[in-house]
N, CA and C atoms of all chains as a GROMACS GRO file, in nm:
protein
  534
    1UNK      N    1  10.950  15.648   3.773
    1UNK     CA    2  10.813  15.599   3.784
    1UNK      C    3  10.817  15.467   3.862
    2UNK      N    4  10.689  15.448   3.934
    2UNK     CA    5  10.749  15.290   4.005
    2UNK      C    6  10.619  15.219   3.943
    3UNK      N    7  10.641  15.117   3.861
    3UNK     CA    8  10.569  15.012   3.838
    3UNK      C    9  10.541  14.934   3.918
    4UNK      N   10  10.404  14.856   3.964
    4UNK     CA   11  10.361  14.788   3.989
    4UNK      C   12  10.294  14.638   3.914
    5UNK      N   13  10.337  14.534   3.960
    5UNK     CA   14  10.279  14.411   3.866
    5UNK      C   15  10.189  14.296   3.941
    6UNK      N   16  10.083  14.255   3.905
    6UNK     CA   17  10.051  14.150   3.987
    6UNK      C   18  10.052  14.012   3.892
    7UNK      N   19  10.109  13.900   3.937
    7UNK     CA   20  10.154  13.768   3.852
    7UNK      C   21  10.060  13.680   3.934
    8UNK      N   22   9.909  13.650   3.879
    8UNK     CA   23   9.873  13.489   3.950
    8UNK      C   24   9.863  13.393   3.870
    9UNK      N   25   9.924  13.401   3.744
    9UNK     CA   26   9.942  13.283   3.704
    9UNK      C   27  10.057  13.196   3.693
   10UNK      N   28  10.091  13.066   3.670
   10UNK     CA   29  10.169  12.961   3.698
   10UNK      C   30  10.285  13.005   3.549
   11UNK      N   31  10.403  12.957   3.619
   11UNK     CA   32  10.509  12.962   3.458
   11UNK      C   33  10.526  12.947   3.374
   12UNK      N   34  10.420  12.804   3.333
   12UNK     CA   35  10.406  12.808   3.177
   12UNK      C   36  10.302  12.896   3.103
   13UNK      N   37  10.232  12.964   3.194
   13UNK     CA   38  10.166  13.042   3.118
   13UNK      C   39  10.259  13.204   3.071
   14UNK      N   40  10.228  13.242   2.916
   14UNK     CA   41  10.294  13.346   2.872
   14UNK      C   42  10.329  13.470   2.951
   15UNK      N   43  10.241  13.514   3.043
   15UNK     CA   44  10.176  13.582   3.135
   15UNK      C   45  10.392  13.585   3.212
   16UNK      N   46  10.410  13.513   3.271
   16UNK     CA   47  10.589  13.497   3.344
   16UNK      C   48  10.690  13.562   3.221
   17UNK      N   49  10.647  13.479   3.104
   17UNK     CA   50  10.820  13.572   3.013
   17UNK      C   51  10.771  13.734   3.014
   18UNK      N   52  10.617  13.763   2.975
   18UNK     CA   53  10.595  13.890   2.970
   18UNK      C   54  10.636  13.991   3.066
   19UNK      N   55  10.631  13.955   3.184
   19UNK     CA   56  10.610  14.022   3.301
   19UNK      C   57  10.798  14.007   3.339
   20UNK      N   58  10.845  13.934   3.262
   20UNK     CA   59  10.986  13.910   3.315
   20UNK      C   60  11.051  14.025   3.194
   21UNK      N   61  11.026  14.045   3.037
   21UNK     CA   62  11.064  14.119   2.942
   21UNK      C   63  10.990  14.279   2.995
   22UNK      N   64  10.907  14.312   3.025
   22UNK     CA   65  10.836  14.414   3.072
   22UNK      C   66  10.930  14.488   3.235
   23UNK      N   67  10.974  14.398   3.303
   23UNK     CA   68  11.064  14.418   3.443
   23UNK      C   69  11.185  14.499   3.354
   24UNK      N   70  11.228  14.379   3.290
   24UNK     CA   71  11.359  14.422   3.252
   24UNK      C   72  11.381  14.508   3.186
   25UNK      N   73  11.269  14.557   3.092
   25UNK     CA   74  11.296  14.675   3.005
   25UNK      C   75  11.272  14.807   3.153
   26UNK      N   76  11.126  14.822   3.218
   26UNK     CA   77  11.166  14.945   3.291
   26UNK      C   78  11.279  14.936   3.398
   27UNK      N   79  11.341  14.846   3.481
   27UNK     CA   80  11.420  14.916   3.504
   27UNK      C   81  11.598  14.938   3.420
   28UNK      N   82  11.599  14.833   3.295
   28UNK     CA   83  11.636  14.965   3.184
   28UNK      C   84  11.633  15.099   3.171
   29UNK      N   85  11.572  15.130   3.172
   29UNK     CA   86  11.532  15.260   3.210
   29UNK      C   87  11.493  15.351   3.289
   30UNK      N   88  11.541  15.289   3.488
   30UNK     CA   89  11.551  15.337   3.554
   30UNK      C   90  11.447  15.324   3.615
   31UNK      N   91  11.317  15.256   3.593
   31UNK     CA   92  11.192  15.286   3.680
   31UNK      C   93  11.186  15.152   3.766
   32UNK      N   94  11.131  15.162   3.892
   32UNK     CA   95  11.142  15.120   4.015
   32UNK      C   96  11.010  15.023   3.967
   33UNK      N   97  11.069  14.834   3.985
   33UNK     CA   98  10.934  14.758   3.950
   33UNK      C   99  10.922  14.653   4.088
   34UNK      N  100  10.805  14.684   4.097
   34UNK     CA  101  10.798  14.558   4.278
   34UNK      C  102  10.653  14.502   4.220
   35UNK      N  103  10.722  14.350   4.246
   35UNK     CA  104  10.589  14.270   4.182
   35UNK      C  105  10.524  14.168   4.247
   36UNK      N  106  10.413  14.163   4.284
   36UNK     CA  107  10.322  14.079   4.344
   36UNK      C  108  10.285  13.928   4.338
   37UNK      N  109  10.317  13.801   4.382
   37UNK     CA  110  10.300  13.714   4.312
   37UNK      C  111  10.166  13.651   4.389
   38UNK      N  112  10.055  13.581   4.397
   38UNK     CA  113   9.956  13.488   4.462
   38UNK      C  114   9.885  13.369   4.324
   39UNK      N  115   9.831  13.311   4.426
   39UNK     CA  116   9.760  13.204   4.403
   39UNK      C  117   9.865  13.108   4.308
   40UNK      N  118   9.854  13.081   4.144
   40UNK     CA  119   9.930  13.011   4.112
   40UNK      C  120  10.081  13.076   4.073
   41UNK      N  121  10.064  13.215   4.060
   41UNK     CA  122  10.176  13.263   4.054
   41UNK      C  123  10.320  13.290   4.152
   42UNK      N  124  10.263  13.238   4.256
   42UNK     CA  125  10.409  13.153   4.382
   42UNK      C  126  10.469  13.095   4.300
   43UNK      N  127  10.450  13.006   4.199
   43UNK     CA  128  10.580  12.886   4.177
   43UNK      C  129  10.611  13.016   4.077
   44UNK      N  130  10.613  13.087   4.039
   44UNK     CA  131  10.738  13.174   4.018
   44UNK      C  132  10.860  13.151   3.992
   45UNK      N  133  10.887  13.177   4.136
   45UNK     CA  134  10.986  13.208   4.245
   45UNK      C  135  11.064  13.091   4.207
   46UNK      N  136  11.039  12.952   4.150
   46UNK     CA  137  11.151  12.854   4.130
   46UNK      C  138  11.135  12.836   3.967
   47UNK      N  139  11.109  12.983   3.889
   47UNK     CA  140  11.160  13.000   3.702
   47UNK      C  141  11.305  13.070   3.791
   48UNK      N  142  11.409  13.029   3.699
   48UNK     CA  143  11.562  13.061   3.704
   48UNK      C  144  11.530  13.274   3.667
   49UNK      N  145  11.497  13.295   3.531
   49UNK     CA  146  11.481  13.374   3.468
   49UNK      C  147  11.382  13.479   3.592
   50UNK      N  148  11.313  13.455   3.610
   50UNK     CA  149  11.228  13.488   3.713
   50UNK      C  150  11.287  13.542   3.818
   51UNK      N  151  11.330  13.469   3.922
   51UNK     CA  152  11.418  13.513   4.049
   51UNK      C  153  11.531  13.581   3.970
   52UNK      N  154  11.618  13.570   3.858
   52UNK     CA  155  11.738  13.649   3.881
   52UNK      C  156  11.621  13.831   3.869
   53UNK      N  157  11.538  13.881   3.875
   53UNK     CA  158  11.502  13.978   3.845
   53UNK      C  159  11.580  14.050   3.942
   54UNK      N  160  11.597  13.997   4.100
   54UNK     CA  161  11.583  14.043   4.199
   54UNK      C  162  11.722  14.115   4.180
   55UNK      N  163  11.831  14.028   4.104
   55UNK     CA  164  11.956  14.128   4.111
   55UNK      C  165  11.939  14.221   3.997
   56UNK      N  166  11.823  14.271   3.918
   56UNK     CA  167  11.834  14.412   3.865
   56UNK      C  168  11.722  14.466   3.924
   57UNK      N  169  11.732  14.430   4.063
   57UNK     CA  170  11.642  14.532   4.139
   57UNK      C  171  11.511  14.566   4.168
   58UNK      N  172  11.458  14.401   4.100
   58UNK     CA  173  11.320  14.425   4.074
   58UNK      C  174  11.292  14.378   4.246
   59UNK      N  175  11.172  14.458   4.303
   59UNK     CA  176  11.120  14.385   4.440
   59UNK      C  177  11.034  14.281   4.406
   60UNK      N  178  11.001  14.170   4.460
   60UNK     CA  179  10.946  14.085   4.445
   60UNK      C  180  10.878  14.036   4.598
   61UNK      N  181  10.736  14.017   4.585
   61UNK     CA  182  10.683  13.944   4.693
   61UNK      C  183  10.555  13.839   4.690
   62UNK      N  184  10.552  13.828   4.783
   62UNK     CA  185  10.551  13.670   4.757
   62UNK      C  186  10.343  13.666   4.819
   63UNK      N  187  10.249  13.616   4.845
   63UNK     CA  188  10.183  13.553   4.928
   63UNK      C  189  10.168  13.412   4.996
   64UNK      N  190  10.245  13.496   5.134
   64UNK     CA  191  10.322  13.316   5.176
   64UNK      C  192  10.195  13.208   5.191
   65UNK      N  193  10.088  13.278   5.208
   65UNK     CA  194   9.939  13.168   5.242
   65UNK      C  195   9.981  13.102   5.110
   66UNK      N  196   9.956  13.144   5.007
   66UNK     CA  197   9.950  13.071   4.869
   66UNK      C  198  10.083  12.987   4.863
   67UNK      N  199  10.176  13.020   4.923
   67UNK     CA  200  10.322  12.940   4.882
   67UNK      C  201  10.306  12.812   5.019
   68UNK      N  202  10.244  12.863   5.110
   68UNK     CA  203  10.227  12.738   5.214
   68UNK      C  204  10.162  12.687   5.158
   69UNK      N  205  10.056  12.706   5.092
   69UNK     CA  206   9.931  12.610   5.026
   69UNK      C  207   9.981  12.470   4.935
   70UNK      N  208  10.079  12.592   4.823
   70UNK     CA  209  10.193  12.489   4.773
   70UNK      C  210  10.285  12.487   4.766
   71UNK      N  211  10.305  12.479   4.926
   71UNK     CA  212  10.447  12.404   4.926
   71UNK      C  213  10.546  12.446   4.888
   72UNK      N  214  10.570  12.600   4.813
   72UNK     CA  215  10.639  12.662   4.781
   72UNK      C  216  10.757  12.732   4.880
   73UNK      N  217  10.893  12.678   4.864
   73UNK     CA  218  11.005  12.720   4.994
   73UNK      C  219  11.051  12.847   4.980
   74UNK      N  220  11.080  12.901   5.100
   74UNK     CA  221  11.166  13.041   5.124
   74UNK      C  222  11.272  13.063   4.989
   75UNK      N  223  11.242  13.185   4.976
   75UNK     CA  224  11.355  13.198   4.872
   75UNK      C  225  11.447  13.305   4.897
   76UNK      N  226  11.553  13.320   4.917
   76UNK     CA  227  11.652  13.409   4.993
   76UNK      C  228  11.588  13.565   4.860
   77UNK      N  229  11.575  13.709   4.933
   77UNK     CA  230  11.578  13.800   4.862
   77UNK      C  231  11.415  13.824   4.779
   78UNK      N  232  11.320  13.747   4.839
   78UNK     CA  233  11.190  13.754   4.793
   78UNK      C  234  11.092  13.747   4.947
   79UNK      N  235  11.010  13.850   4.962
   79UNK     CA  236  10.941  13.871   5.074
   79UNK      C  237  10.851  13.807   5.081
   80UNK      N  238  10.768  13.662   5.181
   80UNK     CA  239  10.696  13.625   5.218
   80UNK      C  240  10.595  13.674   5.260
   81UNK      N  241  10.501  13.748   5.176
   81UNK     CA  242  10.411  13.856   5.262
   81UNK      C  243  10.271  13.808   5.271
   82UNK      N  244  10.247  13.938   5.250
   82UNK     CA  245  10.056  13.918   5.253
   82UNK      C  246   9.956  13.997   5.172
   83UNK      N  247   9.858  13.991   5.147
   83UNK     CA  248   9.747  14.090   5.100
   83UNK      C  249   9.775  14.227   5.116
   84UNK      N  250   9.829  14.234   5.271
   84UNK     CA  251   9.876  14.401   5.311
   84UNK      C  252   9.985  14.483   5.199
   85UNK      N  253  10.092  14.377   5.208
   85UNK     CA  254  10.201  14.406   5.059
   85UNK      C  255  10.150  14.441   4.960
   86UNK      N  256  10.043  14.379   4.896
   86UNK     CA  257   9.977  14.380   4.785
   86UNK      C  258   9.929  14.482   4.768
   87UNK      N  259   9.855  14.548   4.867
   87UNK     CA  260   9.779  14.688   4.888
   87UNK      C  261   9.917  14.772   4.882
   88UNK      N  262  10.025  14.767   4.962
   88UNK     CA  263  10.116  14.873   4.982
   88UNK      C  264  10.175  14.904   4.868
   89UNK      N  265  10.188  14.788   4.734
   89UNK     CA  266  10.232  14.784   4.658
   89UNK      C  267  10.151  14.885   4.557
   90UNK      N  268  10.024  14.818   4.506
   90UNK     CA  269   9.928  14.894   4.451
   90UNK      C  270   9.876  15.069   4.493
   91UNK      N  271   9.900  15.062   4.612
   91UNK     CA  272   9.873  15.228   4.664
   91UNK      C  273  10.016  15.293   4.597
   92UNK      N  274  10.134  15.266   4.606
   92UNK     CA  275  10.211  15.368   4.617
   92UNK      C  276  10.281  15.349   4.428
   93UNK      N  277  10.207  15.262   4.396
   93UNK     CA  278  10.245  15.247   4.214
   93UNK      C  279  10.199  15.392   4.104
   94UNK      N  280  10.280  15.435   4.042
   94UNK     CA  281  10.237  15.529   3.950
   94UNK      C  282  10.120  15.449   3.828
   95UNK      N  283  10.221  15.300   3.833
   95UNK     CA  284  10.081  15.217   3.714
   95UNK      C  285  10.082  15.092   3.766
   96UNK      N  286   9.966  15.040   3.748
   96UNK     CA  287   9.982  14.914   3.804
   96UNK      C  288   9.909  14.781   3.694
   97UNK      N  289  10.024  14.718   3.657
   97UNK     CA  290   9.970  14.585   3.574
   97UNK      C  291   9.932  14.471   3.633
   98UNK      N  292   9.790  14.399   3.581
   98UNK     CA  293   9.745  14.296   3.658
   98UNK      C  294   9.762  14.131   3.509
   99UNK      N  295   9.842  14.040   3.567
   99UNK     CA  296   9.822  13.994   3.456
   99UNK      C  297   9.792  13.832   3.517
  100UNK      N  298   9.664  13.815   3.491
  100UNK     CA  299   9.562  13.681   3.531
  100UNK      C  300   9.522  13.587   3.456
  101UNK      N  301   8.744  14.005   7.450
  101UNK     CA  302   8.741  13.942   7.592
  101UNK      C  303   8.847  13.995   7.636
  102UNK      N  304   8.801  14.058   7.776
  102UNK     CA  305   8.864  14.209   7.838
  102UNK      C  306   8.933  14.140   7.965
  103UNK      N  307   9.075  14.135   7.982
  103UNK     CA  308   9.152  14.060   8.075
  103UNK      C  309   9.248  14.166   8.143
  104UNK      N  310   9.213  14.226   8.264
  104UNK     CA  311   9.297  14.328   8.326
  104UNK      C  312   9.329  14.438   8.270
  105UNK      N  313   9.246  14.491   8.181
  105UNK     CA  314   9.251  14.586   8.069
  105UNK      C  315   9.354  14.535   7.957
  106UNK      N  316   9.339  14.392   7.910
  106UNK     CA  317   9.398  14.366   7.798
  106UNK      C  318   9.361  14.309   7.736
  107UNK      N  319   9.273  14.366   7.633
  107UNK     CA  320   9.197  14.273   7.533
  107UNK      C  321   9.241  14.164   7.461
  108UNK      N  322   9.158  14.055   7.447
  108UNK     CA  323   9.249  13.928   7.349
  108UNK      C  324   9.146  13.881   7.293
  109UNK      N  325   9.219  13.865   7.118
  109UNK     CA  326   9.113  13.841   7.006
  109UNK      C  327   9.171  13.737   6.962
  110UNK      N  328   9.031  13.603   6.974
  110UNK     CA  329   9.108  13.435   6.953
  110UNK      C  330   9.097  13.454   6.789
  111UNK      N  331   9.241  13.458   6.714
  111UNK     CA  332   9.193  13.451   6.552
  111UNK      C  333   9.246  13.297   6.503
  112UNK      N  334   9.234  13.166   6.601
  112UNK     CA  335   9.212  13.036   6.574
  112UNK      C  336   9.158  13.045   6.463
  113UNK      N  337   9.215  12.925   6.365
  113UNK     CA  338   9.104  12.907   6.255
  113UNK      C  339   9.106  13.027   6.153
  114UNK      N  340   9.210  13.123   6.134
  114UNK     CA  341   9.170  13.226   6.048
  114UNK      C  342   9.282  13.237   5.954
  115UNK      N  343   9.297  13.304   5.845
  115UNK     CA  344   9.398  13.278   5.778
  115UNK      C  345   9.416  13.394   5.698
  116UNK      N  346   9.493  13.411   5.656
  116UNK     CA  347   9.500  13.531   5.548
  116UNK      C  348   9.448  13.548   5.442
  117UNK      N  349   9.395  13.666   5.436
  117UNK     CA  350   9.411  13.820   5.495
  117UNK      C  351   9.316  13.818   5.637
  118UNK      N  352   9.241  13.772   5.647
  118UNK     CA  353   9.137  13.812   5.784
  118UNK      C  354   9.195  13.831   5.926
  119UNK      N  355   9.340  13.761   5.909
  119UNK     CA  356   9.407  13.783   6.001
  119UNK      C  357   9.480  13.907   6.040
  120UNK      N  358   9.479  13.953   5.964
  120UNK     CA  359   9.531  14.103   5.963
  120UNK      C  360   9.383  14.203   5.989
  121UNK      N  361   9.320  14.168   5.893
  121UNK     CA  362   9.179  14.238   5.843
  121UNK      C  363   9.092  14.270   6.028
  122UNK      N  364   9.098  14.123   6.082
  122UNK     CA  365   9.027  14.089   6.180
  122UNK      C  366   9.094  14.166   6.299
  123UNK      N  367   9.246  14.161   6.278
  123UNK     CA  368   9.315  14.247   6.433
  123UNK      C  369   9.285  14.351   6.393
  124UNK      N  370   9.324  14.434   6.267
  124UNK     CA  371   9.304  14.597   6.274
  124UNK      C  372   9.099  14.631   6.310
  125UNK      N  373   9.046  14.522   6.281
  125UNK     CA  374   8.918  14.639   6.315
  125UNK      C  375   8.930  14.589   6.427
  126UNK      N  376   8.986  14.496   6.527
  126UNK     CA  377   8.970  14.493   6.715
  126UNK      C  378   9.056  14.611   6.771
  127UNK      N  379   9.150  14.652   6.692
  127UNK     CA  380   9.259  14.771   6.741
  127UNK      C  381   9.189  14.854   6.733
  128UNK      N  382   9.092  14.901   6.651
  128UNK     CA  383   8.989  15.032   6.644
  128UNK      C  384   8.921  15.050   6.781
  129UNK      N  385   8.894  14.919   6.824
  129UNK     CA  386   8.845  14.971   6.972
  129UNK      C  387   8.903  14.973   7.092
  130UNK      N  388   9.017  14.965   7.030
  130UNK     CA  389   9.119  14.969   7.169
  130UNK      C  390   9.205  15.117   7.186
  131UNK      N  391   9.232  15.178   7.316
  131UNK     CA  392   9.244  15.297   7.339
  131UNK      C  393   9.399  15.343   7.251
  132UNK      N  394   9.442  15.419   7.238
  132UNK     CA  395   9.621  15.466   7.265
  132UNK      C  396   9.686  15.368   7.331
  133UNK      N  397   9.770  15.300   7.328
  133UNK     CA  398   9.833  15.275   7.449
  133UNK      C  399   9.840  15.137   7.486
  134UNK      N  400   9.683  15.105   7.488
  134UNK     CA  401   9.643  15.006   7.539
  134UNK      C  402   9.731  14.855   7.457
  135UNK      N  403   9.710  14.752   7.539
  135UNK     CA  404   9.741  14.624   7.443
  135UNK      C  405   9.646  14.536   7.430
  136UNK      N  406   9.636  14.501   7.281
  136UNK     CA  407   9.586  14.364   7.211
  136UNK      C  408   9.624  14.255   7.234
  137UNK      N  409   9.609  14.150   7.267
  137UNK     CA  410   9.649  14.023   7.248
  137UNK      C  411   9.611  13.922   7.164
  138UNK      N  412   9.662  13.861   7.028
  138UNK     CA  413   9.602  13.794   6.984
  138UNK      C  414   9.632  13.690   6.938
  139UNK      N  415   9.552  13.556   6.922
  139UNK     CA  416   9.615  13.438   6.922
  139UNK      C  417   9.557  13.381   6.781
  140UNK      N  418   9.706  13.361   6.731
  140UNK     CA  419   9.709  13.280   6.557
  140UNK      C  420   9.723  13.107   6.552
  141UNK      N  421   9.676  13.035   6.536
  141UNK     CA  422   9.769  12.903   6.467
  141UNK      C  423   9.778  12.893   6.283
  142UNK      N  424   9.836  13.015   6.260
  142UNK     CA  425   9.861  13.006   6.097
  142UNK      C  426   9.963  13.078   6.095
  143UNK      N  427  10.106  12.993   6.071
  143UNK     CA  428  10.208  13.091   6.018
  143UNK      C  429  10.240  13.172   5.990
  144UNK      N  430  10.222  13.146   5.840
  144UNK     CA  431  10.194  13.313   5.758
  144UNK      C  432  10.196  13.422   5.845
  145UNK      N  433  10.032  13.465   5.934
  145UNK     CA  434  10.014  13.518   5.991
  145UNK      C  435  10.112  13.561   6.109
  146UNK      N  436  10.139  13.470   6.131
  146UNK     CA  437  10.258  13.542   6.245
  146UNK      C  438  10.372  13.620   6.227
  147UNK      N  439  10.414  13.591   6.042
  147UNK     CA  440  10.524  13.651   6.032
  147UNK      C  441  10.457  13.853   5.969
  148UNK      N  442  10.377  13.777   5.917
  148UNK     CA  443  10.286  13.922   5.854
  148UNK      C  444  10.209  13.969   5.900
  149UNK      N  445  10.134  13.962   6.014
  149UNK     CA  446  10.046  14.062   6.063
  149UNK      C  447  10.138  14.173   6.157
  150UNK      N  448  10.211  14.107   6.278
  150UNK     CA  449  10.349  14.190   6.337
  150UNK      C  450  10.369  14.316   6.254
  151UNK      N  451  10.460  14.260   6.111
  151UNK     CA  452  10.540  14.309   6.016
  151UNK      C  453  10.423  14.427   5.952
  152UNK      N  454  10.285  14.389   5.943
  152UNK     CA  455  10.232  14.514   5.847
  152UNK      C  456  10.172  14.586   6.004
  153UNK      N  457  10.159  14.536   6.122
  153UNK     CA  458  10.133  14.683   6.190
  153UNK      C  459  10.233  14.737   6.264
  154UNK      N  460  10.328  14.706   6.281
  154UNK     CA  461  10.405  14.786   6.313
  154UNK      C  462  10.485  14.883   6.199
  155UNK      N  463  10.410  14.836   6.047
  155UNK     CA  464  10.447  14.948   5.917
  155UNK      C  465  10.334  15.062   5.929
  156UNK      N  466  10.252  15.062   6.045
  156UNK     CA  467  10.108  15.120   6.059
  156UNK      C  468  10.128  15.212   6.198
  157UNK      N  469  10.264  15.170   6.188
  157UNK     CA  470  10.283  15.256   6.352
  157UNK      C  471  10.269  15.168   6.521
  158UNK      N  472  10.240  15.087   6.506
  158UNK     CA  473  10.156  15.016   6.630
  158UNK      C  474  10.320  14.953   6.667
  159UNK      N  475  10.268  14.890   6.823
  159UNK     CA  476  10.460  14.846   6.902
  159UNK      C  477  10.387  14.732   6.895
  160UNK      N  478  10.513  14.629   6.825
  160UNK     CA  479  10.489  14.490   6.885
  160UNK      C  480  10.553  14.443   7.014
  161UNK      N  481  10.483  14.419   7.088
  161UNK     CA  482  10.528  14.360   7.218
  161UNK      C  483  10.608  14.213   7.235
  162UNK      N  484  10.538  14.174   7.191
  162UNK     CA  485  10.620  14.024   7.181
  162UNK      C  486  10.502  13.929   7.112
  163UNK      N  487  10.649  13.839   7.081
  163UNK     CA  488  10.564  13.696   6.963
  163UNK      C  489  10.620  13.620   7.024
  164UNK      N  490  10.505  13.507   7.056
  164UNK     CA  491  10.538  13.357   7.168
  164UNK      C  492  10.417  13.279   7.140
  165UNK      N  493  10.545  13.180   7.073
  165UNK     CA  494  10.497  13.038   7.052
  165UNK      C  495  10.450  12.954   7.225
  166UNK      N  496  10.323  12.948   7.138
  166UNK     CA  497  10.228  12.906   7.309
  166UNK      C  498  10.194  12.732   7.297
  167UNK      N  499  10.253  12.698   7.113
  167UNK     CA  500  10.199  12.527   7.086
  167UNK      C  501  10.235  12.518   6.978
  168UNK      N  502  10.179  12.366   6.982
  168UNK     CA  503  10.224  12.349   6.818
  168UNK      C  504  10.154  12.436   6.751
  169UNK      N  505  10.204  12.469   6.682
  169UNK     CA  506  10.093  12.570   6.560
  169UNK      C  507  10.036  12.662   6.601
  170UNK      N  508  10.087  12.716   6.731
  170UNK     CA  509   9.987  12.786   6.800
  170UNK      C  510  10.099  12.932   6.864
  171UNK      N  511  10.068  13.061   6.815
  171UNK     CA  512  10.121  13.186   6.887
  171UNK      C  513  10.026  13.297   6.936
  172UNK      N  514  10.146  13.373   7.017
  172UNK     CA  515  10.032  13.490   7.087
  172UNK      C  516  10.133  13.563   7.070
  173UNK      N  517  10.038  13.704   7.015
  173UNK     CA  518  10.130  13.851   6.963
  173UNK      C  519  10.086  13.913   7.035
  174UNK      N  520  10.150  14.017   7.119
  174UNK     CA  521  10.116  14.128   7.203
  174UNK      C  522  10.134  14.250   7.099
  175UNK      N  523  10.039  14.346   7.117
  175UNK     CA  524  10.079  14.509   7.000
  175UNK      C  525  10.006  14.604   7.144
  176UNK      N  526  10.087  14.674   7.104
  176UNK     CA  527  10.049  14.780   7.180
  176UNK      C  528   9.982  14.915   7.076
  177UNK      N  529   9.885  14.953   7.068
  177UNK     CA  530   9.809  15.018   7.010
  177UNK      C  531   9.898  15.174   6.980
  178UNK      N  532   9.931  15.243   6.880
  178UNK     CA  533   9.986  15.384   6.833
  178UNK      C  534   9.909  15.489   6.929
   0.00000   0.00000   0.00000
């Protein structure tokens, strides 16, 4: 199954461990998770716990407008994208979680 | 604005998503074949509009930095 996730909120909100315990359990179990990050959910990308997703395979991308906005730097293994990602992501998801 | 049969759409001033949003409906009126030209000063955009149409089928021709802050993408229409 390929999960889909969208993260716009910032790290201290609960919304990051969930979406980080939720990654890790499906692909536990083999299902394919690529997750969306915008607006405050760019700083992400600098929770430790967060980025290691990428080495169990989780895809991760980014909206670089929102990470230029703040200032948020390249992160090796996380895609700088766009709205388009977001759509590509959401079209080809069996489920898709939005968590705001 | 129609230049030797090569259209060019100024997307100055625009930012994402419209930058994407704004080239694909100018590509609608452009033939097979034909080329777009269009001019960004927003990053982002330069690295992601390229990247999602040529996931759409379309040829990128070339990306050239024309200024500070300032590029022109050639696509050649699917």
């Amino acid at each position: 199954m390929k999960l889909g996730i969208l993260l716009t909120t910032s790290p201290e909100n609960e919304n990051t461990n969930t979406v980080i315990e939720i990654s890790k359990a499906a692909r536990e179990q083999g299902h394919d998770v690529s997750i969306f990050l915008m607006y405050d959910g760019v700083y992400n990308v600098n929770k430790k716990e967060f980025a290691e997703l990428i080495n169990k395979g989780v895809e991760i991308t980014i909206c670089a407008f929102n990470a230029e906005q703040r200032r948020v730097a390249k992160v090796d293994g996380i895609l700088f994208g766009s709205q388009y990602d977001h759509a590509c992501i959401a079209n080809s998801a069996d489920r898709f979680i939005s968590f705001g | 604005m129609v230049n030797n049969m090569t259209i060019e759409l100024d997307l100055k001033g625009e930012v994402c998503p419209y930058t994407f949003v704004k080239t694909k409906l100018k590509l609608e009126e452009v033939e097979s074949g034909e080329e777009l030209v269009v001019f960004f000063d927003h990053a982002p955009a330069v690295e992601n509009v390229p990247r999602s149409l040529k996931n759409e089928g379309h040829k990128i021709m070339g990306i050239e930095q024309t200024g500070d802050r300032l590029w022109k993408v050639r696509i050649k229409k699917a």
